[in-house]
PALO-533422 format. One record per residue (C-alpha): residue number from 1; residue in one letter; chain; x, y, z. Coordinates in pm, whole numbers, plus 50000, padded with zeros to 5 digits. Layout:
  num  residuo  cadena     xx     yy     zz
  NUM        a       A      X      Y      Z
...
// end
This chain:
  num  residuo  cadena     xx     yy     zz
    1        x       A  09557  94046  57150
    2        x       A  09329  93733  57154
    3        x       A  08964  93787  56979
    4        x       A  08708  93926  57204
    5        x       A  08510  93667  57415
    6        x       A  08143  93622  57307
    7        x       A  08060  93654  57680
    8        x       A  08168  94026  57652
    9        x       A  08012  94056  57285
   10        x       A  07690  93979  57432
   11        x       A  07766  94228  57743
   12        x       A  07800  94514  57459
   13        x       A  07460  94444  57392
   14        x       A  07300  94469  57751
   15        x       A  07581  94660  57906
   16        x       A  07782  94870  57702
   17        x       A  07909  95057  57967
   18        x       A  08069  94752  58107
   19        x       A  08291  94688  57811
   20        x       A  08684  94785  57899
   21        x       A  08804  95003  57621
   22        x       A  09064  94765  57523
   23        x       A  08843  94543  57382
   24        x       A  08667  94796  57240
   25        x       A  08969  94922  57005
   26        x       A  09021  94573  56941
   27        x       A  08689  94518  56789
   28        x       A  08689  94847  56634
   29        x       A  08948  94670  56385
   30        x       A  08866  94275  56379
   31        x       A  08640  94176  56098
   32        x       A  08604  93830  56270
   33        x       A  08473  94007  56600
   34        x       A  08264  94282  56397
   35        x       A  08076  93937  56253
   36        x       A  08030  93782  56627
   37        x       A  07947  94135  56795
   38        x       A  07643  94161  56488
   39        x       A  07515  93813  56545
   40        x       A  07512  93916  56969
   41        x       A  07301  94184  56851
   42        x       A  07109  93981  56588
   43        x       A  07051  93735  56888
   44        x       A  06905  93998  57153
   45        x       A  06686  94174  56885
   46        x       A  06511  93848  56841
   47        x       A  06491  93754  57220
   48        x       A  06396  94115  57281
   49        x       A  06106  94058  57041
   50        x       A  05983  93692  57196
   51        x       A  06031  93779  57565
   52        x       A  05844  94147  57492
   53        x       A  05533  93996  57368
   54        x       A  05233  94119  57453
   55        x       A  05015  93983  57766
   56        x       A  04648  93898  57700
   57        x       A  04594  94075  58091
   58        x       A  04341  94325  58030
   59        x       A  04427  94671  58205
   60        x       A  04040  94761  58329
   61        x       A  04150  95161  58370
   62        x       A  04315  95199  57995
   63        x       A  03985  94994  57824
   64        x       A  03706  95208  57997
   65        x       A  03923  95498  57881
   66        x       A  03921  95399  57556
   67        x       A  03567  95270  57541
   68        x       A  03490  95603  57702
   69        x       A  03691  95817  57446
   70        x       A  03488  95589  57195
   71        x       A  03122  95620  57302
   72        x       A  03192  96010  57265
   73        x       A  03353  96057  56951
   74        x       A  03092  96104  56648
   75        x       A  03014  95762  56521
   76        x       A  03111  95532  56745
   77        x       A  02826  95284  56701
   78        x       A  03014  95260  56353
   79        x       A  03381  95220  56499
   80        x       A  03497  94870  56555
   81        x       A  03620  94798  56951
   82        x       A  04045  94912  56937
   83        x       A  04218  94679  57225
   84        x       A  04575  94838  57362
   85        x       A  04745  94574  57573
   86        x       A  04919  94655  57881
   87        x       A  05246  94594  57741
   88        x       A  05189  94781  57400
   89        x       A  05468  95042  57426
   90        x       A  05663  94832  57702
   91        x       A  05980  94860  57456
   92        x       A  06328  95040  57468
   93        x       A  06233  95812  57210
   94        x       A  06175  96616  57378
   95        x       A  06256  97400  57592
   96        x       A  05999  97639  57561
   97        x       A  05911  97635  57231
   98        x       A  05815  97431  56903
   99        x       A  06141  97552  56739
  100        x       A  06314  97375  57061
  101        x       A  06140  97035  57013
  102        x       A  06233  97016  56619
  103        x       A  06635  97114  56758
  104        x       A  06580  96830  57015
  105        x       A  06490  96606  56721
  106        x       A  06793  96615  56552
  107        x       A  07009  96595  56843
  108        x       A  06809  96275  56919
  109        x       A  06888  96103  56543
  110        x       A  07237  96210  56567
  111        x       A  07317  96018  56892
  112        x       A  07146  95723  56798
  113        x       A  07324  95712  56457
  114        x       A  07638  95671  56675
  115        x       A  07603  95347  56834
  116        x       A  07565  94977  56771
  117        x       A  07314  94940  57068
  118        x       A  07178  95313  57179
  119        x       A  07028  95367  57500
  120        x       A  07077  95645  57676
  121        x       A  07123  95681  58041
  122        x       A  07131  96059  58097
  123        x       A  07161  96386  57899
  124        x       A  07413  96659  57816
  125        x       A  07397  97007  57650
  126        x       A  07554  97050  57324
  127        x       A  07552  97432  57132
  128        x       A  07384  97390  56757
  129        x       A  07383  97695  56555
  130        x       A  07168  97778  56280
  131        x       A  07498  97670  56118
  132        x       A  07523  97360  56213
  133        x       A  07152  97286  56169
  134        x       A  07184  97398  55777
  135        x       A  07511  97152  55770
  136        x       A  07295  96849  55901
  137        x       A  07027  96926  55654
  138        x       A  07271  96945  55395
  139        x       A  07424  96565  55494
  140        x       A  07114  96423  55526
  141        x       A  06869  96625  55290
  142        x       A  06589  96592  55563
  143        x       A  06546  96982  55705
  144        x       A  06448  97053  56077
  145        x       A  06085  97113  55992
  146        x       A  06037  96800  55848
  147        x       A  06149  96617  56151
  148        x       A  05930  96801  56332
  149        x       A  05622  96649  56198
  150        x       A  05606  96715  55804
  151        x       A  05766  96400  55675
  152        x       A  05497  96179  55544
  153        x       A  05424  95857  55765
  154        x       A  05667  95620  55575
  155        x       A  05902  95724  55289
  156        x       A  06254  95632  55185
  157        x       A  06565  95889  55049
  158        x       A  06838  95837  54864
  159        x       A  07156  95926  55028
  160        x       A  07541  96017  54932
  161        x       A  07642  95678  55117
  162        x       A  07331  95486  55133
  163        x       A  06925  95444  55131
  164        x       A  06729  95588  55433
  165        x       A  06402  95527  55522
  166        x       A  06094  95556  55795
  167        x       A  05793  95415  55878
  168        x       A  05565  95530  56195
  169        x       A  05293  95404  56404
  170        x       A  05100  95724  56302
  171        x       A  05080  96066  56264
  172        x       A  05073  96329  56509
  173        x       A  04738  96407  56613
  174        x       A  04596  96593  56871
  175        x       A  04367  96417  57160
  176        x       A  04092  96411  57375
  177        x       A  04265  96428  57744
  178        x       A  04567  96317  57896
  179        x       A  04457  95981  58007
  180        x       A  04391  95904  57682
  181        x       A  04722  96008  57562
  182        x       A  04883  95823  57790
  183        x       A  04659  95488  57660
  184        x       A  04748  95555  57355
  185        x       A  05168  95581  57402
  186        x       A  05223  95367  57691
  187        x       A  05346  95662  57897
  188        x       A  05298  95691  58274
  189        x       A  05227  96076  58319
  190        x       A  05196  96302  58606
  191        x       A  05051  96600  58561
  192        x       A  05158  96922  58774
  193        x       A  04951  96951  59078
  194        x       A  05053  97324  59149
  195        x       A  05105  97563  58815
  196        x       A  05288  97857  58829
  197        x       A  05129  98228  58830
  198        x       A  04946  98330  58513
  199        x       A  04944  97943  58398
  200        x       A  04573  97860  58237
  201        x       A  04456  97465  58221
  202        x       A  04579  97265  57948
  203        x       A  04457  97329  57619
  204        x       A  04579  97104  57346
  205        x       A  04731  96743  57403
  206        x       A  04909  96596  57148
  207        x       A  05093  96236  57035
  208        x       A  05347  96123  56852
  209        x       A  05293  95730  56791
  210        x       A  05667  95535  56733
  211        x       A  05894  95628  56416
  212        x       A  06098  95360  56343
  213        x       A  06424  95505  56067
  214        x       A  06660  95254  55904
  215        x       A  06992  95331  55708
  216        x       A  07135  95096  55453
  217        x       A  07500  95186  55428
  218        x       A  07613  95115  55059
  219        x       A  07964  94955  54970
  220        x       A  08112  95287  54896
  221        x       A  08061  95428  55242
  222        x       A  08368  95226  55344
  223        x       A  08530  94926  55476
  224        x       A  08328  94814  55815
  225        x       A  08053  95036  55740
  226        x       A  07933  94938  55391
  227        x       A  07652  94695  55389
  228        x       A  07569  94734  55772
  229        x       A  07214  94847  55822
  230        x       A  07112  95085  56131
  231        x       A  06790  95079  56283
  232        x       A  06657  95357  56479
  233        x       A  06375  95369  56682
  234        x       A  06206  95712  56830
  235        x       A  05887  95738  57021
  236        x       A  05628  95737  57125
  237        x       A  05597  96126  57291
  238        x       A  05310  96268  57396
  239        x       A  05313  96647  57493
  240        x       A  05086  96856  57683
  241        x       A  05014  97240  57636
  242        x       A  04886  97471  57843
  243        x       A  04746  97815  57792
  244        x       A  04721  98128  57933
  245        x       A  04454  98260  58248
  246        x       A  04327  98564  58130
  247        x       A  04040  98518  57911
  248        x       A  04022  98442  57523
  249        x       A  04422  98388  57539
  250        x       A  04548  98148  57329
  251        x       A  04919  98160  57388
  252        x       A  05102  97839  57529
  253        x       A  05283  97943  57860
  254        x       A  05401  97593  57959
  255        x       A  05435  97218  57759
  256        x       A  05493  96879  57907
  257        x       A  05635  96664  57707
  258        x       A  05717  96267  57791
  259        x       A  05910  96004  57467
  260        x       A  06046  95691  57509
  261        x       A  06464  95703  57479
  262        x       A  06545  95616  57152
  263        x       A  06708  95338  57067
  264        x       A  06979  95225  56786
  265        x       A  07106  94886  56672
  266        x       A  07325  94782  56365
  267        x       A  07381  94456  56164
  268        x       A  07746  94528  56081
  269        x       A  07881  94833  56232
  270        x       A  08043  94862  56521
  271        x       A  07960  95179  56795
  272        x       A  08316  95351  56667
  273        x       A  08309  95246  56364
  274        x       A  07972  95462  56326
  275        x       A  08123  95737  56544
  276        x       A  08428  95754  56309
  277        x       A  08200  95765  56047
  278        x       A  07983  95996  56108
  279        x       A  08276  96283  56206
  280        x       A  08473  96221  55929
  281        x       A  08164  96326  55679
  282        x       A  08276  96641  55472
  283        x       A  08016  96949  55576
  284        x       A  08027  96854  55954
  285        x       A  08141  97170  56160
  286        x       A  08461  97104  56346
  287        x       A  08328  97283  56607
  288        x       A  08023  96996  56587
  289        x       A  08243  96718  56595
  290        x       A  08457  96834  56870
  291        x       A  08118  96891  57072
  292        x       A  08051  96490  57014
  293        x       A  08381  96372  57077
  294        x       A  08343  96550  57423
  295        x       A  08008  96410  57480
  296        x       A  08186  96092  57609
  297        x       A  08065  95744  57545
  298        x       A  07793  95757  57279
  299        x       A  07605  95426  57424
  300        x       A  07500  95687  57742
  301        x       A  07445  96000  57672
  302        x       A  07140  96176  57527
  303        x       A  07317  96519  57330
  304        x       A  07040  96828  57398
  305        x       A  07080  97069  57177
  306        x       A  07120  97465  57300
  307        x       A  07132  97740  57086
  308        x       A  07392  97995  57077
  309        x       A  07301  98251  57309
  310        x       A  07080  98035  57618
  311        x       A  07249  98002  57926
  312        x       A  07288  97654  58060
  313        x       A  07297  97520  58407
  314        x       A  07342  97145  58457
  315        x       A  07110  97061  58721
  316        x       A  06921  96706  58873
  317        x       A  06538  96638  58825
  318        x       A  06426  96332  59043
  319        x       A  06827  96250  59133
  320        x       A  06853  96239  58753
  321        x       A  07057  96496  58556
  322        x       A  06938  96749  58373
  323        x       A  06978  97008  58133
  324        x       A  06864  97371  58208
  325        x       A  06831  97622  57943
  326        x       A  06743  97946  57999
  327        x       A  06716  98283  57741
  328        x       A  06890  98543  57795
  329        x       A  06618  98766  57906
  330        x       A  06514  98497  58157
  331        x       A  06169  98536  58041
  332        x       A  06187  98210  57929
  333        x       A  06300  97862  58014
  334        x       A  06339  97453  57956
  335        x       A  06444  97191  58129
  336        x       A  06487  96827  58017
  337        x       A  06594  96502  58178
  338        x       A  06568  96133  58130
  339        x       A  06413  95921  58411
  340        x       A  06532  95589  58587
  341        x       A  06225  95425  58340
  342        x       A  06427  95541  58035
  343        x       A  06163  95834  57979
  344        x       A  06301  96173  57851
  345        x       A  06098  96476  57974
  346        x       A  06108  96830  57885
  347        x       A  05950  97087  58059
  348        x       A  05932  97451  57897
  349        x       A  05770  97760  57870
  350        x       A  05717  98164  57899
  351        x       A  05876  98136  58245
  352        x       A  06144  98196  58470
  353        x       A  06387  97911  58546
  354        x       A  06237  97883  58873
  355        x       A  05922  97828  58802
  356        x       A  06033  97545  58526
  357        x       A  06202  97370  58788
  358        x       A  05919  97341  59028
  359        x       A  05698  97201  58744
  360        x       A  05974  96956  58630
  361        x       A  05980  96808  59018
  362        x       A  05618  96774  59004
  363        x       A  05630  96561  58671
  364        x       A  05972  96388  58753
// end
């Protein structure tokens, strides 16, 4: 079979969906098309990066919020004017409790780890155990409570089969009000006009600013994936609490929560490549790997974890689908989705399934 034409190299990159699978297997095993597909993706990266500038347009809503949020705060004659661009977060990262969102997390950096180019088009449930969970912690040496907001804001770690590290925008930290939030992340967010019995107003708003993880793949982790280097990028989120109505209650009943997609690209490696990869690691659960493999193509689909136990309904939010979780003593519920604007939400709390899905119309 002839080499791959650059015409569909560069289609990988913008439409991976596109690709016929022949050429696919073809490029899974062509060094000489591996080195064209990376300098595609090279290419993009760096058009991505000129075309995405910032505008110097002022948005007159998000600067009086900020100046706003500003003249409030303790010591703002001190603080130096912060400017946020229209455009800031204009880039191409998650059910009713914090134990869900950490889950969510790793789901999230195990897709992207599979793919050249990652971006996501829709979600899909995928069981995780407290098994499996241990397993990934054990490949990777990060734990689930780190990636839910303990890791420090940049840091590196040696792996079996190469050097990881992080950097973010930020830490979380909790703000003001939602507009401000959604200054601060770049997310468009609609808040529920009708909440459901027993719901109280919202009562902590927090953000997550952009992580941005890289992997350096050292010679020894193999022939087409030694020396490649995947970049990850999650974020930001923003998520929205709200308590209880009876008085002096401090128990979240519901959370919003809006994140950018995330988003993977690789210097070497091709989507399979990574996919082979990744299941052939010793301490993955066969049951794990057989979950991805049935996932489908890795380039679309957004894996949401479900623990053993939940009962799960696929559903549609907004004509987009969705993953419903539910416990089993339906006392409790989640929903999450990812929009036509590349937005994942998750909507979650101390409620019936019903009730979820009303709120996650409102939002979506």
């Amino acid at each position: 079979m002839p080499h791959v034409s650059s015409s569909v190299l560069r289609r990988l990159v913008d439409e991976p969906l596109a690709v016929p699978d022949r050429d696919r297997r073809h490029l899974a095993g062509c060094d000489h098309c591996q080195t064209e597909s990376a300098e595609a993706a090279r290419d993009a990266a760096r058009a991505a990066r000129l075309l995405g500038a910032s505008d110097q347009v002022s948005d007159t809503d998000l600067e009086w919020i900020l100046l706003q949020d500003r003249l409030e705060a303790p010591g703002a004659a001190r603080r130096p004017a912060v400017r946020v661009p229209r455009r800031l977060m204009n880039v191409s990262v998650g059910a009713g409790t914090a134990a869900a969102v950490g889950v969510l997390a790793v789901g999230v950096a195990a897709a992207a780890a599979l793919t050249t180019v990652y971006a996501p088009t829709h979600v899909a449930p995928v069981t995780l155990s407290g098994s499996d969970l241990r397993a990934i912690e054990n490949m990777t040496h990060i734990g689930t409570a780190q990636l839910s907001g303990e890791l420090p804001p940049s840091g590196s770690r040696q792996l079996a089969f190469g050097d990881l590290s992080w950097s973010t925008a930020g830490r979380t930290q909790q703000v003001s009000s939602i507009a401000r939030a959604s200054a601060m992340t770049g997310l468009a967010f609609t808040a529920p006009a009708t909440l459901p019995s027993g719901v109280g107003a919202p009562d902590n708003i927090m953000i997550q600013p952009q992580v941005t993880i890289t992997m350096q793949f050292g010679q020894g982790a193999g022939p087409g994936i030694g020396g490649s280097t995947l970049e990850i990028t999650l974020g930001p989120a923003m998520a929205v609490q709200y308590g209880g109505q009876s008085g002096g209650s401090r128990l979240t009943t519901l959370a919003v929560a809006a994140a950018r997609r995330p988003v993977a690209t690789s210097t070497g490696a091709s989507a399979s490549q990574l996919e082979s990869f990744l299941l052939s690691r010793s301490g993955l659960p066969s049951g794990l790997a057989q979950a991805i493999r049935l996932l489908g193509n890795p380039a679309a689909v957004l894996p949401v974890p479900v623990p053993p136990g939940m009962w799960v309904v696929r559903t549609h939010i907004g004509g987009a689908p969705a993953v419903l979780v539910t416990a089993s003593t339906a006392f409790a519920s989640g929903v999450v989705w990812e929009g036509s604007d590349g937005v994942v939400h998750a909507v979650g709390g101390l409620l019936d399934r019903e009730d979820v899905l009303n709120v996650a119309r409102q939002v979506g």
